[in-house]
C-alpha positions as CSV (number, residue, x, y, z in Angstrom):
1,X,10.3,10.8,-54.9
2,X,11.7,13.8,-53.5
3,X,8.5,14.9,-52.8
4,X,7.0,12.3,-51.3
5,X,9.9,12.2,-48.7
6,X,9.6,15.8,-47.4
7,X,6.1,15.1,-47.2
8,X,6.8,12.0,-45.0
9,X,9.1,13.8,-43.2
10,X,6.1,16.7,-42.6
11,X,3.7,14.3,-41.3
12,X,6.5,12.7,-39.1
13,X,7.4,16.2,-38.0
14,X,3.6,17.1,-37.2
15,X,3.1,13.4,-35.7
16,X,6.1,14.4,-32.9
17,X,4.8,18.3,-32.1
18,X,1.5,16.8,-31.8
19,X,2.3,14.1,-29.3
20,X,4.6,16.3,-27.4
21,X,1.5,18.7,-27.3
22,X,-0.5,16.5,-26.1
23,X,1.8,14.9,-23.6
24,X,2.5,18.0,-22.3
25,X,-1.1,19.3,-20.9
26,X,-2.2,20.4,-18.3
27,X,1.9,21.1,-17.7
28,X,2.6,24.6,-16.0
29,X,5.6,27.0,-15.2
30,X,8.3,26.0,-12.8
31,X,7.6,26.6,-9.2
32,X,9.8,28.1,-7.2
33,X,12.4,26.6,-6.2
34,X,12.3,27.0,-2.6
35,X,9.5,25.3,-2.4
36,X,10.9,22.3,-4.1
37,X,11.3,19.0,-1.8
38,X,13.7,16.9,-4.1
39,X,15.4,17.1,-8.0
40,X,16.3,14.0,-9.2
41,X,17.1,12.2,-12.6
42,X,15.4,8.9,-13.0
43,X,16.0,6.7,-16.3
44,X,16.8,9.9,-18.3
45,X,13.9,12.1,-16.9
46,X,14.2,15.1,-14.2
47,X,11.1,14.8,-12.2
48,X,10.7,17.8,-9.0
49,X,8.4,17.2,-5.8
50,X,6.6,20.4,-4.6
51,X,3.8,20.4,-2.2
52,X,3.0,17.0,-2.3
53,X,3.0,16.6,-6.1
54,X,5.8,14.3,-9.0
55,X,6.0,17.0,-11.6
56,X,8.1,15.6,-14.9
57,X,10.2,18.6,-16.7
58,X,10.3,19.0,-20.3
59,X,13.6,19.3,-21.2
60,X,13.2,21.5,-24.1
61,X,9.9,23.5,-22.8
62,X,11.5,23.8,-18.9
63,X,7.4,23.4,-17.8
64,X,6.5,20.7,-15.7
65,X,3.6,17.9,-16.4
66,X,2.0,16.6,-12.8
67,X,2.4,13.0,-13.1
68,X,1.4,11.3,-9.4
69,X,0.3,12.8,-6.3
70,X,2.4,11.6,-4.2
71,X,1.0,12.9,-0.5
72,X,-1.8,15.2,1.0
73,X,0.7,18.2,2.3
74,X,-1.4,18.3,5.0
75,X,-1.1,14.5,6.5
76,X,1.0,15.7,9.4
77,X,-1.6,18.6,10.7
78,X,-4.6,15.8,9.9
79,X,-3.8,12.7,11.6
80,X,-0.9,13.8,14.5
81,X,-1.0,16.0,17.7
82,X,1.0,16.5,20.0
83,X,0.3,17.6,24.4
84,X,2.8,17.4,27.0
85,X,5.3,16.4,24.7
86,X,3.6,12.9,23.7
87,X,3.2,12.6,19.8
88,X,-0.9,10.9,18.9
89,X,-2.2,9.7,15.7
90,X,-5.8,10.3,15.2
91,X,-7.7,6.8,14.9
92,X,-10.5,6.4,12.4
93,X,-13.2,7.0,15.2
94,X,-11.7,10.5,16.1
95,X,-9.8,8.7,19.3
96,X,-6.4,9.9,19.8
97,X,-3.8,6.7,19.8
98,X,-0.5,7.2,21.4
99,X,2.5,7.0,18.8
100,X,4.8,4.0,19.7
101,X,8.6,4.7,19.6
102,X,9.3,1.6,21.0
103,X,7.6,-2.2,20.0
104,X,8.0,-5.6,21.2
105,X,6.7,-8.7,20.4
106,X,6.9,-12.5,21.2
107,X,3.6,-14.1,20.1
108,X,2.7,-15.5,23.9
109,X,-0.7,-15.7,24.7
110,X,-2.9,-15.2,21.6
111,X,-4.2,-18.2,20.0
112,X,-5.2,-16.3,16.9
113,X,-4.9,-14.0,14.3
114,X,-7.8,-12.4,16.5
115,X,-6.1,-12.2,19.0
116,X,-3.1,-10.7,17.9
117,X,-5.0,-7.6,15.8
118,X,-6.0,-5.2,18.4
119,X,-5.1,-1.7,19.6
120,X,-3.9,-3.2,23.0
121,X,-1.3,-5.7,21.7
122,X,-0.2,-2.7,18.4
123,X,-1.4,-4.7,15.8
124,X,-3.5,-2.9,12.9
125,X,-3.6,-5.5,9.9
126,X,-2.3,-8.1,8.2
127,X,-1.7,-8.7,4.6
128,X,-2.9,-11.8,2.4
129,X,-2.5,-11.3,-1.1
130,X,-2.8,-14.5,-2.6
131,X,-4.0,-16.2,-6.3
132,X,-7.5,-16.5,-3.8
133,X,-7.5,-13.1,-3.1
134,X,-5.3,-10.9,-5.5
135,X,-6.5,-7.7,-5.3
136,X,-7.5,-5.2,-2.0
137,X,-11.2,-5.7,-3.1
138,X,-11.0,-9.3,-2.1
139,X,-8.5,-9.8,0.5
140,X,-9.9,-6.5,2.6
141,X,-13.0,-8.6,2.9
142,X,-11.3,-12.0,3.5
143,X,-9.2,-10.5,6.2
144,X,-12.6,-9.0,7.7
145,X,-14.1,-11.8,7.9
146,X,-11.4,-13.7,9.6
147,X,-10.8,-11.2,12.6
148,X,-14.5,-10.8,12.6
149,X,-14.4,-15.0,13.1
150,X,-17.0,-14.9,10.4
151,X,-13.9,-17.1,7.5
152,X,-11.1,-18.9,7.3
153,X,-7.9,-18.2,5.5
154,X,-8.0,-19.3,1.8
155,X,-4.5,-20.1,0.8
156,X,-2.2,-17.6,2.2
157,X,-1.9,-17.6,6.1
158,X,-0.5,-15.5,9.1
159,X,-1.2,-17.2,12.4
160,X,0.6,-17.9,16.1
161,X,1.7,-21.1,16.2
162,X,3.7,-23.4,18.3
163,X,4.8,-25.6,15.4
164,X,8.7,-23.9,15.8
165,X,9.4,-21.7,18.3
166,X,12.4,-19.7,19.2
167,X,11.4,-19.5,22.5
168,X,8.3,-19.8,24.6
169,X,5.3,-21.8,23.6
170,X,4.5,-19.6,20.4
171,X,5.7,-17.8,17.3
172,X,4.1,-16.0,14.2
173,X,3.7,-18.7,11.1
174,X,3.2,-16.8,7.7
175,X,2.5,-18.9,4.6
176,X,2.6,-17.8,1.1
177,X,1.9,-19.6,-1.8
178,X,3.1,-18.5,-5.4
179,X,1.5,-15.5,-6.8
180,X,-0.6,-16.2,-9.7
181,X,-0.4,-14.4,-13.3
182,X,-0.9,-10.7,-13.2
183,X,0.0,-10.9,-9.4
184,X,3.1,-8.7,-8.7
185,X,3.7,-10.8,-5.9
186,X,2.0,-12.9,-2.8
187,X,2.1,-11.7,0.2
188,X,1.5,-13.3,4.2
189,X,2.6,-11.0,6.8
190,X,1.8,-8.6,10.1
191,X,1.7,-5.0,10.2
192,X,1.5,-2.0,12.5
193,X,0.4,1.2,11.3
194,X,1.0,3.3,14.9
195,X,5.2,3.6,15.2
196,X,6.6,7.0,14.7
197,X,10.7,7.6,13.7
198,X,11.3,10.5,12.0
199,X,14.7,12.2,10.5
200,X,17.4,12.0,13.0
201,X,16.2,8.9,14.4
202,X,18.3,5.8,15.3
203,X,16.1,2.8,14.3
204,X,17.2,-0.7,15.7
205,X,15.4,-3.6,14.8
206,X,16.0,-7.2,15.8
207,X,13.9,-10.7,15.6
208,X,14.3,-14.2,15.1
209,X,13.3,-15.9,11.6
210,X,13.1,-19.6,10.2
211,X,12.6,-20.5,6.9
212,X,11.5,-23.7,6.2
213,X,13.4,-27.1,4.9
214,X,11.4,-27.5,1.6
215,X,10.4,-23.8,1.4
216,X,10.4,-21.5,-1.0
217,X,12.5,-18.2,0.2
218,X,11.0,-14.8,1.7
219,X,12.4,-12.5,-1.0
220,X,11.0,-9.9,1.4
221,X,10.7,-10.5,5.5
222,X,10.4,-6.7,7.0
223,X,9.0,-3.4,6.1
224,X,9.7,-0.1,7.6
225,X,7.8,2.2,5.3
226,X,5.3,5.2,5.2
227,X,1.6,5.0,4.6
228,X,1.2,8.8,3.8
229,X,3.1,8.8,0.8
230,X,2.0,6.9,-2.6
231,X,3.1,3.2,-2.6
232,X,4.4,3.4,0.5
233,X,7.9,3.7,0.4
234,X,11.0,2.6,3.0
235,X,13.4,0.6,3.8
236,X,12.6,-3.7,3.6
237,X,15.2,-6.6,4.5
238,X,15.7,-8.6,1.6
239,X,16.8,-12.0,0.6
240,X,18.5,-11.6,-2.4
241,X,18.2,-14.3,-4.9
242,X,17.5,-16.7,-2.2
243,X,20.4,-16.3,-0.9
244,X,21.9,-13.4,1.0
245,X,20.4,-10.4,3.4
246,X,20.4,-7.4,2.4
247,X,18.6,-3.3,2.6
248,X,16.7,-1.4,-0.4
249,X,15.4,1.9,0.1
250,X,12.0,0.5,-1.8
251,X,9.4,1.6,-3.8
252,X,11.4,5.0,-4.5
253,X,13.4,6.5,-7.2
254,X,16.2,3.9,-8.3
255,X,15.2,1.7,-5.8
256,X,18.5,1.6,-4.2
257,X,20.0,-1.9,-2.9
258,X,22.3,-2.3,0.3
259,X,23.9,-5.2,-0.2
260,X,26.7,-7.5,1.3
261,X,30.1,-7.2,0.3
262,X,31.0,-9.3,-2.7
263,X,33.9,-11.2,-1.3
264,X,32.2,-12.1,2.4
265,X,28.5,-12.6,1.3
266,X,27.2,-14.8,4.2
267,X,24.0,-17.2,3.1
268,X,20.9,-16.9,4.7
269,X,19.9,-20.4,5.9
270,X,16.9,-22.6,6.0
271,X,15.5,-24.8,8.2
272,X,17.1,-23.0,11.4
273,X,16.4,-20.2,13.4
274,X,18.2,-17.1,12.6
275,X,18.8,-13.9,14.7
276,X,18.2,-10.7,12.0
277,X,19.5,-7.3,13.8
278,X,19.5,-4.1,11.9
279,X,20.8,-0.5,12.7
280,X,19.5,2.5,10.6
281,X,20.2,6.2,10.9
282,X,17.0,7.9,9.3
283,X,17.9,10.4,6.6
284,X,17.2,12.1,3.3
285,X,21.0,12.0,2.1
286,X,23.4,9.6,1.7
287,X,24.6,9.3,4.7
288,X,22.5,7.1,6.9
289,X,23.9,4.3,8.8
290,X,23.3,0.7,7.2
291,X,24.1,-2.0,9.1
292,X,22.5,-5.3,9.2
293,X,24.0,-8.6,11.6
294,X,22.9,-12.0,11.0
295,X,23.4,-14.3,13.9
296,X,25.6,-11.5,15.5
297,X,28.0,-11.5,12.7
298,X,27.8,-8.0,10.8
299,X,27.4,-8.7,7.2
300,X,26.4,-5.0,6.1
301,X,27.9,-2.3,7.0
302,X,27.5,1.2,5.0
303,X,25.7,4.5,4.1
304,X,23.4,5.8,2.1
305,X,19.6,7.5,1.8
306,X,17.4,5.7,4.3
307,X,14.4,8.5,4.9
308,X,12.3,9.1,1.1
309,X,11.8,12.8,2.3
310,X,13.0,15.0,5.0
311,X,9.6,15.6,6.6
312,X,8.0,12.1,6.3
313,X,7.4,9.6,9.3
314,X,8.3,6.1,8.7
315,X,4.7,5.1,10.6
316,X,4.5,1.1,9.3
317,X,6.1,-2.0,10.8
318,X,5.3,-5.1,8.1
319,X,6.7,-8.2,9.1
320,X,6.6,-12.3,7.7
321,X,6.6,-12.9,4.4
322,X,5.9,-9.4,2.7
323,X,7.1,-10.2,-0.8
324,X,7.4,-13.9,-2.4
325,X,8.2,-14.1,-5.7
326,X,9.4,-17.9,-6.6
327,X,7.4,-20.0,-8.6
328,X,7.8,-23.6,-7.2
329,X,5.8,-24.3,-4.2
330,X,4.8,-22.4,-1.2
331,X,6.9,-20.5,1.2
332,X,6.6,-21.2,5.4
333,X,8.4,-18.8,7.3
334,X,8.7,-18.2,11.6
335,X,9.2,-15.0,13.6
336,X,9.7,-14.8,16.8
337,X,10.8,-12.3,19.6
338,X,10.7,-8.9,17.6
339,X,11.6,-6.0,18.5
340,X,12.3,-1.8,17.3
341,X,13.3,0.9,18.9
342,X,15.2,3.7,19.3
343,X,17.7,2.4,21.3
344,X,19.4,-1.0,20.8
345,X,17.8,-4.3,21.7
346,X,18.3,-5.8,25.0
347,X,21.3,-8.2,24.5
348,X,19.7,-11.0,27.0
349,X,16.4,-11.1,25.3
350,X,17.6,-14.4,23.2
């Protein structure tokens, strides 16, 4: 019996130096640390991020495994230039595109998605991922089609409308229907890919938002994220459980939630029009400005990380219904008059 146990205990021995082996290659020797970006302990684990790459560290070995490439180091020399003091992105012909700092938006005159999707008005894209079209292979070429006026929409829809307006004769009308299984979520929403704020920045956003009566809720209804780096990561406005506004730092390490004070949460509403305003200072640490007012009442105010990395340029505007996750029926949800800038909105643009 004795026996048989150290040999069990051999093979399980064996079975753990093996899998550790094999776990571990491809690793290689610490970089230096001066060319480290960010140390940080996730669920246990110390990852580094050097030139572009998520190294793991073994804690017993001190070697690191590569386990995502997060960005091309080079993104900033490859796709921005600068001349007379006026920041460009390069545009997938080779044209030079003039980085915007400053973005407005009240859905007048377009009568389409067509309409709104073009490099005069700022638009780039829009998303619909949907039980119809779940995966980039299928809705790429569904949203193709649509601005090419060659399809309609399939389930999920992003459209001007003048069904509720804030004001004027038009606002944006995003409908998302539950995501199906597998789907991590369904998504109806506008985007711009050509903004530029960078570390130091003040960021102030502010728009006007209706949800609904009979709708599911938005759990996610704006973006402000990076398209160089892996999954995209950035700040996002949040409706928590349905319920209350709030910031997370998404798609990052801990995913980190801004939320309302416990004892003055205020409820988001539906079935009225709702004035969103936000106020971020853009930074690596934890010392960013938070704030968030709804309907002029300031429900956040706090600090903490804001910016992924110190170098990267939050370059992406997403706005509708970027994330909906409730099961029930489909979600309708309004914006109207948008705007973000450096500086804060203009208080008379109501």
């Amino acid at each position: 019996m004795k026996r048989r146990t150290k040999i069990i205990l051999a093979l399980i021995v064996i079975g753990i130096v093996a899998y550790v082996g094999y776990e571990w290659l491809g690793t290689r020797a610490p970089l230096p640390e001066d060319g480290v970006e960010l140390t940080v302990t996730h669920q246990g684990r110390q990852y580094k991020i050097a030139h572009g790459q998520v190294y793991q560290v073994n804690s017993w070995t001190g070697r690191w495994r590569p386990v995502q490439k997060l960005y091309d180091p080079d993104y900033l020399a490859k796709n921005y230039t600068e001349r007379d003091g006026v920041t460009y992105r390069q545009g997938p012909d080779g044209n030079r595109i003039e980085v915007k700092r400053s973005f407005n938006e009240d859905f007048e005159n377009a009568g389409s998605l067509r309409e709104l999707i073009n490099l005069d008005r700022g638009w780039t894209s829009c998303e619909l991922l949907s039980p119809r079209a779940p995966t980039p292979g299928e809705y790429v070429p569904l949203r193709n089609r649509i601005l090419k006026g060659e399809g309609d929409f399939v389930d999920n829809r992003v459209e001007p409308s003048g069904e509720s307006v804030h004001q004027g004769r038009f606002a944006l009308k995003c409908i998302a229907v539950p995501a199906s299984g597998g789907m991590v979520t369904s998504k109806a929403s506008l985007s711009t890919e050509l903004l530029h704020f960078v570390k130091g920045d003040d960021v102030w956003i502010s728009f006007w938002c209706r949800v609904s009566e009979g709708s599911g809720m938005p759990f996610t209804v704006m973006d402000l994220e990076t398209t160089w780096l892996h999954g995209q990561p950035g700040m996002r406005i949040v409706i928590e459980d349905g319920k209350h506004a709030c910031f997370q730092l998404s798609k990052w390490f801990g995913n980190p939630y801004y939320r309302q004070p416990k004892d003055s949460k205020v409820v988001f509403p539906r079935d009225r029009w709702v004035h969103l305003k936000a106020h971020l200072t853009l930074t690596e640490k934890d010392d960013g400005i938070i704030q968030l007012w709804q309907d002029d009442q300031l429900i956040l105010d706090t600090t903490g990380q804001t910016l992924v990395l110190p170098h990267v340029i939050y370059n992406s505007l997403e706005i509708g219904i970027s994330a909906y996750d409730e099961k029930t029926g489909p979600a309708t949800f309004f914006v109207d008059d948008l705007s973000i800038s450096t500086q804060p909105p203009n208080p008379t643009r109501r």
